[in-house]
TIFI-779083 format. One record per atom (N, C-alpha, C, O): x negated, y negated, z negated. Coordinates in steps of 0.2 Angstrom, whole numbers. Layout:
N
<site <X, Y, Z>>
...
//
This chain:
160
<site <98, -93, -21>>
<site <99, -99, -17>>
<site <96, -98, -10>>
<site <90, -95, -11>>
<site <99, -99, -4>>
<site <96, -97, 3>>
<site <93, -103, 4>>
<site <95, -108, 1>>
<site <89, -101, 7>>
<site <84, -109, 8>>
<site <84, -110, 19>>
<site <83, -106, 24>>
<site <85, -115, 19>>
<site <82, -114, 28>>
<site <79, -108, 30>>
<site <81, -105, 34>>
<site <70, -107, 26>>
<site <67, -107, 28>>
<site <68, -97, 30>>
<site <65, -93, 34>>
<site <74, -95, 25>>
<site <75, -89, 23>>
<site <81, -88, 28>>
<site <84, -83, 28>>
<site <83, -92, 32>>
<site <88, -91, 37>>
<site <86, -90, 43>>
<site <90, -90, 48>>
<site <79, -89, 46>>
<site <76, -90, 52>>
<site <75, -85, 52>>
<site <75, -83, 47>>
<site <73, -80, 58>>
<site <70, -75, 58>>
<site <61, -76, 59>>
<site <58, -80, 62>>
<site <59, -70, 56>>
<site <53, -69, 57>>
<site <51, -67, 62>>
<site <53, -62, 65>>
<site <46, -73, 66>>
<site <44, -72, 73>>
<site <41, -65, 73>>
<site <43, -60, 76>>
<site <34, -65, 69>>
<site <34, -57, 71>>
<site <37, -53, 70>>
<site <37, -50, 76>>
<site <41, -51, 64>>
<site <44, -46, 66>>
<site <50, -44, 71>>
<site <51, -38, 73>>
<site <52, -51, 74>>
<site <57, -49, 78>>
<site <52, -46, 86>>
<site <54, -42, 90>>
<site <45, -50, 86>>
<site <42, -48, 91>>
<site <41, -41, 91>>
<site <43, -38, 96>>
<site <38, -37, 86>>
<site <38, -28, 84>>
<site <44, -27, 87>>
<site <43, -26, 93>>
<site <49, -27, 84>>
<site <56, -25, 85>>
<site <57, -25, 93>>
<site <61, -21, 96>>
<site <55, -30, 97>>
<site <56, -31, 103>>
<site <52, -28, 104>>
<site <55, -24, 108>>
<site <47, -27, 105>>
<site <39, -23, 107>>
<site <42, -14, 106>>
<site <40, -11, 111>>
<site <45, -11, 104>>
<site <49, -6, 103>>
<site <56, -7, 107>>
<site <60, -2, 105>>
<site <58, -10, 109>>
<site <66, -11, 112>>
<site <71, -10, 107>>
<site <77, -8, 108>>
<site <69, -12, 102>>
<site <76, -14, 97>>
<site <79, -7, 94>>
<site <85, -7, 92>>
<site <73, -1, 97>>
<site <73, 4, 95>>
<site <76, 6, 88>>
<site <71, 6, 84>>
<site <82, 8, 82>>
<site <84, 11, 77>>
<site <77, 16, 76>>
<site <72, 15, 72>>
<site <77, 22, 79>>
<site <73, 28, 77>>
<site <67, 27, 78>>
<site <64, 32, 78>>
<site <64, 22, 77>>
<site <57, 18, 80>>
<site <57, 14, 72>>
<site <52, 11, 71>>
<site <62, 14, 68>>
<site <59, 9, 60>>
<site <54, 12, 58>>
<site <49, 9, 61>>
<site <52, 17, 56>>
<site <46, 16, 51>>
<site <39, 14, 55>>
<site <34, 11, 52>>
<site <40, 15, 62>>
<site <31, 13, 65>>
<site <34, 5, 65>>
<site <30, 1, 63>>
<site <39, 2, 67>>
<site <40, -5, 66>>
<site <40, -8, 60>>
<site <38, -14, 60>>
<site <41, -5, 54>>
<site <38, -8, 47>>
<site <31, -6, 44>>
<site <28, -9, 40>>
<site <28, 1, 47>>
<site <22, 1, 46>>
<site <18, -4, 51>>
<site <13, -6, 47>>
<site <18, -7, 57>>
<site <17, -9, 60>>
<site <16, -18, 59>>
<site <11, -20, 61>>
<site <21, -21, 57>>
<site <23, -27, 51>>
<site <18, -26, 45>>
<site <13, -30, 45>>
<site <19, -22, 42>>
<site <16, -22, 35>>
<site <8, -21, 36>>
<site <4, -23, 31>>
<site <7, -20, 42>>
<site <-2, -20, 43>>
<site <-2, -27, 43>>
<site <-5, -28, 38>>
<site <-1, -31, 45>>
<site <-2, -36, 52>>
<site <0, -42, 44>>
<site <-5, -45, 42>>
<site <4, -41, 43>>
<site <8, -45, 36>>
<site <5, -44, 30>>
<site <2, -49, 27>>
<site <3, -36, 27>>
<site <2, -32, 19>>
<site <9, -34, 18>>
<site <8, -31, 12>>
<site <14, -35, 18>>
<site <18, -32, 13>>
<site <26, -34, 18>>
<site <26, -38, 23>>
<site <31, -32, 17>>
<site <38, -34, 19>>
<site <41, -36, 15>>
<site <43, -33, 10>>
<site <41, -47, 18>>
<site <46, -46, 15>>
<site <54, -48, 16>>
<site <56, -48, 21>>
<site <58, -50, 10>>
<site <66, -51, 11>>
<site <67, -52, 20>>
<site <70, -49, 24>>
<site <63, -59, 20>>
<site <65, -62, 28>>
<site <63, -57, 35>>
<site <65, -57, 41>>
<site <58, -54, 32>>
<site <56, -48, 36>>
<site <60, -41, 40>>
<site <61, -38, 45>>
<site <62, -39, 31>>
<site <69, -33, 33>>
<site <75, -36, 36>>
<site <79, -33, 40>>
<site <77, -43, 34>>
<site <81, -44, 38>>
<site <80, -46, 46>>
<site <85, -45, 50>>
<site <76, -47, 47>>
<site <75, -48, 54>>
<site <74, -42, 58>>
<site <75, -42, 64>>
<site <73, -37, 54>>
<site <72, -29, 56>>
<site <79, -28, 58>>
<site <81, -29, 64>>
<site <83, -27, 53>>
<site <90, -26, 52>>
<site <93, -30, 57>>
<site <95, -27, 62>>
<site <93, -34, 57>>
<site <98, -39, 63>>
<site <95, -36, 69>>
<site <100, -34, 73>>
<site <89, -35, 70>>
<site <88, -35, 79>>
<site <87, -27, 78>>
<site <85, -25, 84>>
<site <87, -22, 74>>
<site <88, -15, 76>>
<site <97, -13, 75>>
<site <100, -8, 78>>
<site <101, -18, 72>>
<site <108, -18, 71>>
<site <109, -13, 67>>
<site <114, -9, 68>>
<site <102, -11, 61>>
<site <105, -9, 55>>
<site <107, -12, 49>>
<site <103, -17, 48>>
<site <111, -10, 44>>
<site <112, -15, 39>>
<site <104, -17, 36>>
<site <98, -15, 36>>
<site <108, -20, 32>>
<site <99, -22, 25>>
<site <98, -16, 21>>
<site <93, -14, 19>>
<site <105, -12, 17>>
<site <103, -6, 15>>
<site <99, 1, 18>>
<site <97, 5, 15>>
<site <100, 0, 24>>
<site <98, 6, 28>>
<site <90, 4, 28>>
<site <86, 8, 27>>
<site <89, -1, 30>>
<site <82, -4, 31>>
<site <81, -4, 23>>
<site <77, 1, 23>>
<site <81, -6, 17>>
<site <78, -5, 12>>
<site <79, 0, 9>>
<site <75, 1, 4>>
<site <84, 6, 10>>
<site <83, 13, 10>>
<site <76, 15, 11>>
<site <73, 18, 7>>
<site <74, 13, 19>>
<site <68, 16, 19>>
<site <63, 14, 15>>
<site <59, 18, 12>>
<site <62, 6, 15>>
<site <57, 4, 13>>
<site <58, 5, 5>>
<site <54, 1, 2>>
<site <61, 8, 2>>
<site <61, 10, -6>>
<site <59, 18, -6>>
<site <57, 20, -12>>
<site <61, 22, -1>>
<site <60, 27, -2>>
<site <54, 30, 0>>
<site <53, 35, -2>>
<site <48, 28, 4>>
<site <41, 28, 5>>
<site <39, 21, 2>>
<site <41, 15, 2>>
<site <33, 26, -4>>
<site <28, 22, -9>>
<site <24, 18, -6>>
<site <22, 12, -9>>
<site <23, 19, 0>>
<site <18, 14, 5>>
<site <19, 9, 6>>
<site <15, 6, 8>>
<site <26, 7, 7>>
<site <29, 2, 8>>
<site <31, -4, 2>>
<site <36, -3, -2>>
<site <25, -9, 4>>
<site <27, -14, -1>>
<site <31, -21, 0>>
<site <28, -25, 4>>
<site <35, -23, -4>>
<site <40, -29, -4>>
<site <37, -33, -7>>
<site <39, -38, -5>>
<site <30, -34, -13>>
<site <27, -40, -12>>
<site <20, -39, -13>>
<site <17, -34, -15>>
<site <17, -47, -12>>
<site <11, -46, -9>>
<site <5, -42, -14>>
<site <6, -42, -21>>
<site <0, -38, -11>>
<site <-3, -33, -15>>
<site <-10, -35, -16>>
<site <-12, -40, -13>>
<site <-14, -32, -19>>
<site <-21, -34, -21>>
<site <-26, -33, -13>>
<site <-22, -30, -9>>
<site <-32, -35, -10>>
<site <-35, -36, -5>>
<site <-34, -28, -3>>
<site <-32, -26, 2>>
<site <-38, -26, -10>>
<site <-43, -19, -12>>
<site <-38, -15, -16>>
<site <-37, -15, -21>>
<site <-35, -9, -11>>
<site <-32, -5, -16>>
<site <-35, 2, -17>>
<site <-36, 5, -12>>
<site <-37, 5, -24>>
<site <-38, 11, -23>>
<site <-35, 15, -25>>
<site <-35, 16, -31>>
<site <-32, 20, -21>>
<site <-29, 25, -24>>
<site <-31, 31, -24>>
<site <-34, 34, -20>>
<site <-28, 34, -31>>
<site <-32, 39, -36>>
<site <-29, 45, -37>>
<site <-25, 44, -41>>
<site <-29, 50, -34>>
<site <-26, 59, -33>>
<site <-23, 60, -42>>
<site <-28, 60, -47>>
<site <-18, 60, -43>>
<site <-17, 64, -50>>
<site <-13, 69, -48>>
<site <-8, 69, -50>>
<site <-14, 73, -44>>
<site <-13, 79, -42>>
<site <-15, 85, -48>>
<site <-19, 84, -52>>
<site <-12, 91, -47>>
<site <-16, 97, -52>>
<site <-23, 98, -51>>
<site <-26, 99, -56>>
<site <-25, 98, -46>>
<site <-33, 100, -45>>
<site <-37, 95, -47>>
<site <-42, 97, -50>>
<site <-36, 88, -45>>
<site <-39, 83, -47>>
<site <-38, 80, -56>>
<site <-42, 77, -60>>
<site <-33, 83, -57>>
<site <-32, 83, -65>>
<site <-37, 90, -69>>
<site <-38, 91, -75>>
<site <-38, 92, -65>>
<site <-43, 98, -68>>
<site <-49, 95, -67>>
<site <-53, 99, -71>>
<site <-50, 93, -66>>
<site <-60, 90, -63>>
<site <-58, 82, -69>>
<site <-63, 78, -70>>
<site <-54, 80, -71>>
<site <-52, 76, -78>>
<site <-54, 69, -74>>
<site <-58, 65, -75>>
<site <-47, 69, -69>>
<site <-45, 60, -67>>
<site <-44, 56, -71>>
<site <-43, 50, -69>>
<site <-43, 57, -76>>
<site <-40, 56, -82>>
<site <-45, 51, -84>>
<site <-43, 45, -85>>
<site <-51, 52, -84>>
<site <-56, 51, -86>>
<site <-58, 45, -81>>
<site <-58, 39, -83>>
<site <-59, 46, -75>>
<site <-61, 42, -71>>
<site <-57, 37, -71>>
<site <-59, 31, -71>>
<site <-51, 38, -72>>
<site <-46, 31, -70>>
<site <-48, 27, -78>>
<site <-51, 21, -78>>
<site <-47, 29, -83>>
<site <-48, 27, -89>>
<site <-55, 20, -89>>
<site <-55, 14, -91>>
<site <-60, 27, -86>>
<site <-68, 23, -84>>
<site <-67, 18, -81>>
<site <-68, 13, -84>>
<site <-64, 18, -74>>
<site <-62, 12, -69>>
<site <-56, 8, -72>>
<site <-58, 3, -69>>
<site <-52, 7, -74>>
<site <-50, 2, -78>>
<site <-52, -3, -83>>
<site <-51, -9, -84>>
<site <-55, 1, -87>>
<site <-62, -3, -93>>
<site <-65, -7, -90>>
<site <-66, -13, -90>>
<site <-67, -3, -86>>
<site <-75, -8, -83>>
<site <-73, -12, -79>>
<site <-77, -17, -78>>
<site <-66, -12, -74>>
<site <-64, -18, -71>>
<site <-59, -24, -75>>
<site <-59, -29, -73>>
<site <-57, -22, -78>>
<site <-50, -24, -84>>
<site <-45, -25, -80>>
<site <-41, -30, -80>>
<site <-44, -19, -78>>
<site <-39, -16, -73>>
<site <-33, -12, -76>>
<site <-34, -8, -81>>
<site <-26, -12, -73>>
<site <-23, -5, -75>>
<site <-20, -1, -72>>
<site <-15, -4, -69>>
<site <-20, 4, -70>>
<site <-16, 8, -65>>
<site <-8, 6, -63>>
<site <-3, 4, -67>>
<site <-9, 5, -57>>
<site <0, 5, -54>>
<site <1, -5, -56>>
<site <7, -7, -58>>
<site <-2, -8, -56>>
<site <-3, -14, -59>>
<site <-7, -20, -52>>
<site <-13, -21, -52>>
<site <-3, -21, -47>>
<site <-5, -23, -40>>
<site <-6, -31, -43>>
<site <-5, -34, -49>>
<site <-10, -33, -38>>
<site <-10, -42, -36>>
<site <-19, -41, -37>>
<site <-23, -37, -37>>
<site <-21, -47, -38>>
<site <-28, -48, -40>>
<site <-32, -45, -33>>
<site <-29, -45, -27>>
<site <-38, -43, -34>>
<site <-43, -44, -28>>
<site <-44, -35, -26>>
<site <-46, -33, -20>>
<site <-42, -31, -32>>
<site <-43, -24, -32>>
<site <-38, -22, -37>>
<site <-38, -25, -43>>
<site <-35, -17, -35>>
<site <-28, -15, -39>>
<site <-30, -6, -40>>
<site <-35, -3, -37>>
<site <-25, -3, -44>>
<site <-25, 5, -44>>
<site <-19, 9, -41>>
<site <-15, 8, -45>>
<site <-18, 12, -39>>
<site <-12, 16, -38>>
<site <-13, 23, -38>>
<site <-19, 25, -37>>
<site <-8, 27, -40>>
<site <-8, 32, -43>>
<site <-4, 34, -34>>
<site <-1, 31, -30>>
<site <-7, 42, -33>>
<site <-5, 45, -27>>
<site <-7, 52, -28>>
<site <-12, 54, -30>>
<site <-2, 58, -26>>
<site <-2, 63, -27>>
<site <-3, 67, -21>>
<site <1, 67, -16>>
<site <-11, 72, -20>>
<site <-13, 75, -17>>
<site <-14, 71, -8>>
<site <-11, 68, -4>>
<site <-21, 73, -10>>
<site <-24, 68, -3>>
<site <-27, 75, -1>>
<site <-32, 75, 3>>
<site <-24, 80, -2>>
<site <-28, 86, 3>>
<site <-35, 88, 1>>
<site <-37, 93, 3>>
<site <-38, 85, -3>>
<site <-45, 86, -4>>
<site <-46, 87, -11>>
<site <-49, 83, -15>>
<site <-42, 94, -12>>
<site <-40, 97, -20>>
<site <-48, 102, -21>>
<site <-49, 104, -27>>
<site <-52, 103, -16>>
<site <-58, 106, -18>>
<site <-63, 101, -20>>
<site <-69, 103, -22>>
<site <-62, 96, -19>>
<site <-69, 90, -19>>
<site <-66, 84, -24>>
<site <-66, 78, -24>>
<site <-62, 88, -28>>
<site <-57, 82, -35>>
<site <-64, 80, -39>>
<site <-70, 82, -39>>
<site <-60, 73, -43>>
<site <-56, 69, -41>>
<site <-59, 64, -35>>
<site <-64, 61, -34>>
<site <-52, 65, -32>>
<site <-50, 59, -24>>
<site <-47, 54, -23>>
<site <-41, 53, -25>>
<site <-53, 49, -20>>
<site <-49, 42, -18>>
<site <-47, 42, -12>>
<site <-50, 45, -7>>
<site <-42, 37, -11>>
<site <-41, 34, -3>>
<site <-45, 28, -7>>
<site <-46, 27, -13>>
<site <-47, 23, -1>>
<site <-48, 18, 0>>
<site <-53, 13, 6>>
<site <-59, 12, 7>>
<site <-45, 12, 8>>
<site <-48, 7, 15>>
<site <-47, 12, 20>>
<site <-50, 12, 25>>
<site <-42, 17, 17>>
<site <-40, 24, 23>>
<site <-46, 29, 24>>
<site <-47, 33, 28>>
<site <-50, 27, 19>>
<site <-58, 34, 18>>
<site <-57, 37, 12>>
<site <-57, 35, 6>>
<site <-57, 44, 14>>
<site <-56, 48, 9>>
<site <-62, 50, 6>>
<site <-67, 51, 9>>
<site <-62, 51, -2>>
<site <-69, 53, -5>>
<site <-69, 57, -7>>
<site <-63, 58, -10>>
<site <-73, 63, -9>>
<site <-70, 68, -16>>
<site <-77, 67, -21>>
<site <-82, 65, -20>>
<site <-74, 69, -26>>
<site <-81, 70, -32>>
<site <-83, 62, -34>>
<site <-88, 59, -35>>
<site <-76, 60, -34>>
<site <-78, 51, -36>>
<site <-78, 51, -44>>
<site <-74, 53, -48>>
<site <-85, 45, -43>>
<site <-87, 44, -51>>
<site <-85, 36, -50>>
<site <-83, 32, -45>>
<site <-86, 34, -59>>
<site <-88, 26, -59>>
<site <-92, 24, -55>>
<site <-90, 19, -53>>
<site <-99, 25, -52>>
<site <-104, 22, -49>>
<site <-101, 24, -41>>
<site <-105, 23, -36>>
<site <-96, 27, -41>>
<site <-93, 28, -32>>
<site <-90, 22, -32>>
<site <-91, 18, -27>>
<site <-86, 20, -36>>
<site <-78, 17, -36>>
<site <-82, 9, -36>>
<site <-79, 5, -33>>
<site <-89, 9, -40>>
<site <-91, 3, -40>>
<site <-96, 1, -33>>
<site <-96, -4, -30>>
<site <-98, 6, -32>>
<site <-100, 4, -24>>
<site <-95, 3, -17>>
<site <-96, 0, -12>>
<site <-88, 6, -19>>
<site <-85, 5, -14>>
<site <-81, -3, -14>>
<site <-79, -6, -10>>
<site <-82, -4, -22>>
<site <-78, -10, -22>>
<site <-85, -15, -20>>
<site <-84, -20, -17>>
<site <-90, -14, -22>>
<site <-96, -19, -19>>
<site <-98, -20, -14>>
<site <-102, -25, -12>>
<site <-95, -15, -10>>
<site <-97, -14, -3>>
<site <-91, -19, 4>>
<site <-91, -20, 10>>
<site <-86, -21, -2>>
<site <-80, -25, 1>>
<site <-83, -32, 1>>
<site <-87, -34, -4>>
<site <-81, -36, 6>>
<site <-83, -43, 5>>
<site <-78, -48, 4>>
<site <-72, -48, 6>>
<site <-82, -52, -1>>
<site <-79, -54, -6>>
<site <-76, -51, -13>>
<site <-71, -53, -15>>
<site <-78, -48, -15>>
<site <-77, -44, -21>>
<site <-85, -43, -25>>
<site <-90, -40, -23>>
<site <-85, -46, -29>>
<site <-92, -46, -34>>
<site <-93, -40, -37>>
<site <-88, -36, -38>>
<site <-98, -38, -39>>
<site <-100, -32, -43>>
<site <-99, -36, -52>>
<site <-101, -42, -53>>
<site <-97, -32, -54>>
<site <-96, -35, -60>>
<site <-104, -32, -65>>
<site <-104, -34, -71>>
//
């Protein structure tokens, strides 16, 4: 069912799109660009992409399905994401992620809530495994009491 409110264009994003001159070859810094500003893209948003770059909705959601970083709904505050790459499997991420799910009552790849986990392959930092991003800071040799400092270190998130 179309509702009004999903037939309006989204001011911001048409303003991005405008801020780029309605640029086609210019989508991914105008949906990374949105998805900062927003945290996630959504339906109203690729369409407004689409219409003011005069590409379709599948081309616009090509992209945005084809990069993992691009999320269609809204996501946890706090996201951390955990290398299960080869090197970082060797130093037993295994282990870690296991740990940091227990102890939050968390599950990998399981977004929403205040801090979420996502699985991410190879952050570069295959000699100092296992590696987090989080908040775009990369860490290596992350334990439970890393992951618990980083999430206490966030405001508004309790130590549990």
């Amino acid at each position: 069912m179309t509702t009004l409110l999903n037939t309006i264009d989204h001011v911001f994003a048409k303003k991005v799109c405008s801020e780029h001159q309605n640029k086609p070859d210019e989508l991914l810094e105008i949906l990374h660009e949105i998805q900062v500003q927003e945290g996630f893209l959504s339906d109203r948003v690729l369409r407004t992409v689409s219409k003011s770059l005069n590409l379709s909705r599948a081309e616009v959601h090509g992209v945005v399905s084809f990069y993992h970083d691009f999320k269609k709904e809204k996501q946890a505050e706090n996201v951390i994401k955990i290398c299960r790459a080869e090197a970082c499997q060797a130093v037993d991420v295994d282990k870690l992620i296991a740990d940091v799910e227990s102890y939050y009552d968390i599950k990998m790849d399981n977004g929403g809530g205040k801090v979420s986990l996502e699985t991410i392959f190879c952050l570069g930092n295959c000699a100092l495994g296992p590696a987090v991003l989080y908040k775009n800071d990369l860490y290596g040799r992350v334990t439970l009491k890393a992951v618990q400092k980083m999430i206490a270190s966030t405001k508004g998130v309790k130590e549990q």
